[in-house]
N, C-alpha and C positions, 0 to 999 in steps of 0.2 A: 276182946272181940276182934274178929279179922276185921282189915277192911274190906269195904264192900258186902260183907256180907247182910242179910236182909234182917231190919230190926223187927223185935218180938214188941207185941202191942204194949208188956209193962214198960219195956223198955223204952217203945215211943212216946208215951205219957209223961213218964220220967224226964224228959227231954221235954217236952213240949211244955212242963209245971214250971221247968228253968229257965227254958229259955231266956228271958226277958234278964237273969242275973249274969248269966253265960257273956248273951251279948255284950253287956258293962265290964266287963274282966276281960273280954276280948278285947273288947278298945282301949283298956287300960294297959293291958298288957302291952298292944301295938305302940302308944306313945310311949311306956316304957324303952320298948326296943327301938324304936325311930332314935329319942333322943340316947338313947347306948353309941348307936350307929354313928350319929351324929360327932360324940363327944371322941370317939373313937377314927374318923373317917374324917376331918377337916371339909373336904372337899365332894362331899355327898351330894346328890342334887335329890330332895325329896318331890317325887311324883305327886300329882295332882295338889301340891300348896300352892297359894297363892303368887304366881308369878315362880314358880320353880324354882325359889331363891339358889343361888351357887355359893355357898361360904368355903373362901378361903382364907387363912393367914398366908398375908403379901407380904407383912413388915418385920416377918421375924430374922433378923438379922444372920447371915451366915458366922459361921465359926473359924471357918479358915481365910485363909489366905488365895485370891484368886488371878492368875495367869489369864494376859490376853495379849493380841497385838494390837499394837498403835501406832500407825504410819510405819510398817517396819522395823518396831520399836517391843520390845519385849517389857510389858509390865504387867506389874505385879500390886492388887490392891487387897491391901490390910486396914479397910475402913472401919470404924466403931467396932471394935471388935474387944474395945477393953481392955489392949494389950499396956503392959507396964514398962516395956522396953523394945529396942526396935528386934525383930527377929533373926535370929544364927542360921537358921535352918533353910535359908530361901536361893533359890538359883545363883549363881554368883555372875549369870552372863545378863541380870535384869540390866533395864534403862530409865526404866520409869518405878520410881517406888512413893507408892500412895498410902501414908499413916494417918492421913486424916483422922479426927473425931476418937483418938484414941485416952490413956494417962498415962502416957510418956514424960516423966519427971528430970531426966537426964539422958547427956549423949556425951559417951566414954567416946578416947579415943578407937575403942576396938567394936562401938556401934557400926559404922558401917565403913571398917577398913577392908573387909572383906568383897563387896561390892562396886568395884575399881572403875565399873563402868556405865554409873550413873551419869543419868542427864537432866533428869528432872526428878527433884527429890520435893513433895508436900507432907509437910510435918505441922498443916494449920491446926490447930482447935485439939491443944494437948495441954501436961501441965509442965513445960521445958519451963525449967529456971536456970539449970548449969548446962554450961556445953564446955566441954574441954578444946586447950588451944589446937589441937590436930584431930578432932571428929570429923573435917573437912578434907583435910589435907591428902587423901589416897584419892580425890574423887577431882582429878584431873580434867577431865571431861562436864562435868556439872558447866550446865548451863541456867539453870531457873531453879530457883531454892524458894521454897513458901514457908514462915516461919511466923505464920499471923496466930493472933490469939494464944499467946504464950506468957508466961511470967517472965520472959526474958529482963533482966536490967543490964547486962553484959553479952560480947561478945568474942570470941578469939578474931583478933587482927590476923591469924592467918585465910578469914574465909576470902577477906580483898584481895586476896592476893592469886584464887585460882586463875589458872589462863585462859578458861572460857566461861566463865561466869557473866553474865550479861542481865538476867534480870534477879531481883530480890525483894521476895515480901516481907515486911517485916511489923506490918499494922498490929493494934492493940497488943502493944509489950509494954514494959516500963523501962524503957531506953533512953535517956539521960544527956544533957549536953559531954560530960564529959567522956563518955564512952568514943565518940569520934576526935578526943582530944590528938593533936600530933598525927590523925589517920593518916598516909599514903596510900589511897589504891591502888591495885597493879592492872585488877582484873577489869575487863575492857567492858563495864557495867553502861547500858545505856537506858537501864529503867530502876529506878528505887522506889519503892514505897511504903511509909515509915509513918505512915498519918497516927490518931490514938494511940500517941505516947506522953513523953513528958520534959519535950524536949521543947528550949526557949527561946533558941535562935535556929538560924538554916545549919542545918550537920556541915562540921568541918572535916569534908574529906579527902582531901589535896586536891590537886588540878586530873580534873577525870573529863577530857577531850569527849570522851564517848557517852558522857550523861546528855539524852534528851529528853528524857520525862523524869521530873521529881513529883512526889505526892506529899506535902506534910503537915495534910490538912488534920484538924481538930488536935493541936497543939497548945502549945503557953506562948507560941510567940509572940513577939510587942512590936518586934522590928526587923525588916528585912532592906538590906540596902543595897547597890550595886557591886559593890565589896565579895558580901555572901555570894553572887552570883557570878564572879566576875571566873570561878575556878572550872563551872561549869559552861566553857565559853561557843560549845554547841545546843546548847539545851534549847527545847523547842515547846515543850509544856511545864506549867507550873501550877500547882495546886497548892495554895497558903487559906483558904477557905478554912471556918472554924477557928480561926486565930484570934488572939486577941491585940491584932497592930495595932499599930498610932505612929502619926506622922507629926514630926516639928515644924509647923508652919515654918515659920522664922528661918528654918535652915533649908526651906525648898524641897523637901527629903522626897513629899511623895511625887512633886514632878522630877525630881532626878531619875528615882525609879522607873515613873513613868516612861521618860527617854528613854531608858535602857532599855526595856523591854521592848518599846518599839521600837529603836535602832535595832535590834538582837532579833526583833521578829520572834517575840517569846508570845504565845498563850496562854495568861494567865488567868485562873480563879480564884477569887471573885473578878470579876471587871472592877476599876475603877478609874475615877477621874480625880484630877486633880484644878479644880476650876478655883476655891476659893486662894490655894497658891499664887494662880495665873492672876489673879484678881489684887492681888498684894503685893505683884509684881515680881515676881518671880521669871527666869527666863525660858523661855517652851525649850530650849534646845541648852539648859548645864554644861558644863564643862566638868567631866568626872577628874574625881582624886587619881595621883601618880601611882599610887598601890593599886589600885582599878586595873589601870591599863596595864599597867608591869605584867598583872597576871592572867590579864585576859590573853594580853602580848604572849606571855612562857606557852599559856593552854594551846594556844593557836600553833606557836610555832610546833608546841609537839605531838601535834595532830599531825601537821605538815610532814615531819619528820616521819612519822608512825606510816602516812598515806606514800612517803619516797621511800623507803624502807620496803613496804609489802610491795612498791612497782619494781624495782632493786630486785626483790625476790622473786618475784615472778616470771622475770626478765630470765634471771637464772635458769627456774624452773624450765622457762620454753628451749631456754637452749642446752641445756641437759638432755630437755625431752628432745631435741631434732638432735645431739649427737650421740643419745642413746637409740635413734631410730633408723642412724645411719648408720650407728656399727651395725646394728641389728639385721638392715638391709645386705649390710656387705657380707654379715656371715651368712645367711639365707641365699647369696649367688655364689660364692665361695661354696658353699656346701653341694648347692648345685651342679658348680662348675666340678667338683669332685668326684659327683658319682656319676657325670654325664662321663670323664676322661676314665674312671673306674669300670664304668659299664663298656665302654671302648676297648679298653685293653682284655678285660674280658672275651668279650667277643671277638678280637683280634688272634687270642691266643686259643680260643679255641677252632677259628678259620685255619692259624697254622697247624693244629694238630688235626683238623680232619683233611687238608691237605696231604700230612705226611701220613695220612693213615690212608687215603688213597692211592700216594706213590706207593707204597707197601705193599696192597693188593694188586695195583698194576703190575709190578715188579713180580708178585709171585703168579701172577696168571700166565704174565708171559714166559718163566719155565717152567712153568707147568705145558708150555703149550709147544716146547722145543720138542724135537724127534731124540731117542734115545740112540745113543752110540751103540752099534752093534759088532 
């Protein structure tokens, strides 16, 4: 049958006997297709339902790898994304590289040798148990390394040692007193945080002038005494919270610490006091052990040193920069002075040739202009 064309009376009967099953297989049919639509289109908004619900999937994770900028800063996020090792394939000019929430199980030295110009690397919430002793060591420029929630128990002692490395997470690992046994730092770390491990005393990391915030809360520790603290002789926070201390009366331990930390102007958590000490007589103001000061003494001086050194260098620098500014200036009039005496002669030598090109014409006008000998 055309459309539109005009129905014949059997035909409208026919029609009109069904109607009422038609209409039901229409509407069946339409929920069919809605939900097709649906299952098919995410983000369909269905007409006339209730509240015109909008479904979309928000949370479905990308696959790749995503580029953006950050203060100037070129990075690159490889979040959840499942990966089993850090990526070959990625810009080599990044700065920022983000592996969060990944199962990264290890890092080769040839992980990220390739990426020379890292600055901030987060590797939290992976399965890192091995890292080899140079996985670090191309990454010059690293300044903040996140290395939380890892099966860490070891670490390469050459990460201390980068030249600009300044903060380090290193929460919920199993990192061990003896993993900072004999440490030397190099690298001019002024934040550590190393809380949810299984460590029993403060980390022994030699005399680090540039530590102000340590974190080493929710530990085994039982004892912290001025000693532990004496290598970090700038430090200005302290988190021992979660611990499991204890103070020897008898030996005055926890007003000696006390002292310290207020002579040192440290902020420590927990708060506490040491009243039942003062109460036993104990003195508010100790006299610390000669290993104490020895090394508070060394930290300080090599701060000092550190802080005469970069003046030394800078000193340099400015006067480098003003007799790099002065040659600079002198060749800048020098060159001046060249093309002003260039452009002179120039033009000097071209005044004498159209001088002699005028004697020239003068000279030929005036025989030109003599009477002929007859």
């Amino acid at each position: 049958m055309l459309l539109g064309a005009p129905l014949s009376k059997t035909s409208s009967s026919a029609i009109d006997a069904t109607a009422p099953d038609m209409g039901l297989g229409m509407i069946i049919n339409r929920l069919l297709f809605v939900g097709l639509v649906l299952a098919a289109v995410p983000g369909t908004i269905i007409p006339g339902s209730a509240g015109s619900t909008l479904v979309m999937h928000q949370d479905i994770p990308s696959k790749t790898c995503r580029y953006n900028r950050v203060y100037a800063m070129m990075q690159v996020r490889c979040v959840n994304l499942n990966l089993a090792q850090v990526p070959a394939n990625l810009k080599t000019n990044i700065q920022i590289l983000d592996l969060s929430v990944n199962r990264i199980r290890e890092l080769t030295n040839s992980s990220l040798a390739a990426y020379t110009s890292l600055v901030f690397v987060y590797l939290n919430d992976n399965f890192i148990r091995s890292i080899d002793e140079d996985a670090f060591s191309n990454l010059h420029y690293l300044e903040v390394l996140d290395l939380q929630e890892n099966g860490c128990d070891h670490l390469p002692r050459s990460m201390f040692q980068l030249p600009y490395l300044r903060k380090m997470y290193l929460g919920s690992n199993d990192l061990q007193d003896d993993m900072f046994t004999h440490m030397e730092v190099a690298s001019p770390l002024n934040f550590l945080q190393i809380s949810k491990n299984k460590l029993k005393r403060i980390p022994q990391l030699g005399l680090v002038p540039t530590m102000a915030e340590l974190n080493v809360s929710q530990n085994l520790i039982e004892s912290v005494t001025p000693e532990d603290l004496a290598p970090f002789c700038f430090l200005k926070k302290l988190d021992i919270s979660g611990n499991r201390i204890k103070f020897n009366a008898t030996a005055c331990e926890c007003q000696t610490l006390h002292h310290w930390l207020k002579t040192r102007e440290i902020t420590v958590l927990p708060a506490f006091n040491c009243t039942e000490e003062l109460k036993q007589g104990c003195l508010p103001d100790p006299v610390f052990n000669n290993r104490t000061s020895e090394m508070f003494d060394k930290c300080s001086n090599m701060e000092r040193l550190r802080i005469q050194t970069k003046k030394v260098r800078n000193i340099w620098i400015i006067v480098a920069s003003c007799i790099a500014g002065f040659l600079f200036a002198l060749f800048v009039c020098l060159t001046c002075v060249h093309k002003k005496n260039k452009r002179r002669k120039k033009k000097l030598k071209e005044q004498q040739r159209l001088n002699a090109n005028n004697a020239n014409t003068e000279l030929l006008n005036s025989n030109l202009n003599q009477p002929e000998n007859t």
